[in-house]
N, C-alpha and C positions, 0 to 999 in steps of 0.2 A: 520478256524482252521483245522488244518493238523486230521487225520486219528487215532486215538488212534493204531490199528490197525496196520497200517503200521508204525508206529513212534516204537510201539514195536520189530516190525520185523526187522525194521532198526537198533534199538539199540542189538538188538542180533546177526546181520547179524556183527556188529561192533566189538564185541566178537569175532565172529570167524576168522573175520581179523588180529583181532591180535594173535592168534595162528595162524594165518593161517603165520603171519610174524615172529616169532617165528620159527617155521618150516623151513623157509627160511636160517636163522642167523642160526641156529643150523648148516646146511649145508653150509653155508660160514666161519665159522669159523672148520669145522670139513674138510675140504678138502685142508685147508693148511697144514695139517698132514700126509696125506696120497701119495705115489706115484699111480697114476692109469694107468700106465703100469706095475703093478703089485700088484696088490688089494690081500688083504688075506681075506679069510672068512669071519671072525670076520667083516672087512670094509664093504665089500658087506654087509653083514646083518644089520649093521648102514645104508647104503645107503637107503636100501632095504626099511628100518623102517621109515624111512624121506619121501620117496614117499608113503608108507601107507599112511601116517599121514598126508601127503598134499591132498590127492585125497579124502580122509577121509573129509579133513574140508571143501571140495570144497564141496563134495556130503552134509551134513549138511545144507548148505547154500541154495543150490537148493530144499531139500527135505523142510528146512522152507519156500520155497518161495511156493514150491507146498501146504503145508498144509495152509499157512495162505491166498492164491490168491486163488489158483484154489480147494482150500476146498479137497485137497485126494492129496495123495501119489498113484500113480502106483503100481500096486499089480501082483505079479504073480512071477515065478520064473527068472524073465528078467526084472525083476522092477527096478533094476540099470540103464540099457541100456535105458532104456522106458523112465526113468527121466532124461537122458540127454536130448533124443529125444523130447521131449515134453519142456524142456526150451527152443529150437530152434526154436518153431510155438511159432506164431504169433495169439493170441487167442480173435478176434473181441468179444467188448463188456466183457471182462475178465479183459484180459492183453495184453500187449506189451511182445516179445520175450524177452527171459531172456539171453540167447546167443547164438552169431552168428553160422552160420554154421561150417566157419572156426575154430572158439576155439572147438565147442562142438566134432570138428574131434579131434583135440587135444586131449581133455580130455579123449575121450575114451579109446588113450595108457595107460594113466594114470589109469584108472578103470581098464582094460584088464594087465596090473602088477598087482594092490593090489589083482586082483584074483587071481594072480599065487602066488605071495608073501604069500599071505592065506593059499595054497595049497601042495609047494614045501618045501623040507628039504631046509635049508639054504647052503648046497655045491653044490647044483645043482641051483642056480641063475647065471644068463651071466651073465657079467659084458658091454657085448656087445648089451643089450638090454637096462642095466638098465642105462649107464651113456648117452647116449642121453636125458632121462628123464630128470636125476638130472640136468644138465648143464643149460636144457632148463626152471629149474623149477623158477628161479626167473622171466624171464620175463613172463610165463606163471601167474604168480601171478599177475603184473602189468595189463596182459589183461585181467585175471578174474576178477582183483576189478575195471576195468574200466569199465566195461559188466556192471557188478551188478549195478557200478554207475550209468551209462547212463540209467537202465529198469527204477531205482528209480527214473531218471528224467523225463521216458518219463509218467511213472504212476501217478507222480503227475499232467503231464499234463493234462491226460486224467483228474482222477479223480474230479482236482481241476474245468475245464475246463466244 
């Protein structure tokens, strides 16, 4: 019998997928309206608010996985950073990495916006920073839930094993 434990985690990690797919459609349905050789405020700051909101449900995801695997969240005032860093090891007798090197470079553009997004008026966002992100955010969704699928494959390994 599987894991109370991780069946729970799994059924919430399942939750934020779909927000996290929401987020997505929001942004494919929201950029057939728009010209982006010449975005006005207002769009940028829809933009803006859609990579919060995905970077947002990623970080969720990973912070459930640190609280329910490795028992703690990262503390400190780089506990963001820390928690990406730490889903990328490989944690003998814990866990299996949670993701690859290459996405967790990814994701970090995405953290390093919602900071600035958090921090900046909404006139002062590029548009030249911020549409590499959106473009790239649906397949970055397909390799995030493919990451998470594969850790929960190999955990049952281990576990079950």
């Amino acid at each position: 019998m599987k894991d109370t434990r991780l069946s729970i985690l799994q059924a919430e990690i399942g939750g934020e997928f779909d927000s996290f797919d929401d987020v997505v459609t929001e942004w494919e349905n929201f950029k057939t309206g728009i010209d982006e050789n010449n975005l006005q405020s207002s769009e940028l700051r829809v933009i803006g608010s859609i990579l919060h909101d995905a970077y947002t449900c990623i970080e969720k995801i990973l912070a459930k996985i640190a609280m329910a695997i490795d028992g703690e969240l990262p503390s400190g005032g780089a506990w963001h950073s820390d928690l990406l860093d730490r889903m990328s090891l490989d944690i003998p007798e814990i866990r299996p990495r949670v993701i690859n090197a290459e996405l967790k470079d990814q994701l970090y553009d995405y953290m390093r916006f919602r900071h600035v997004f958090r921090n900046v008026y909404g006139p002062k966002l590029k548009p030249n920073k911020m549409l590499p992100l959106i473009h790239s955010l649906p397949q970055l969704f397909l390799d995030f839930k493919d990451e998470i699928n594969k850790f929960f494959q190999n955990l049952e390994t281990i576990t079950s094993g």
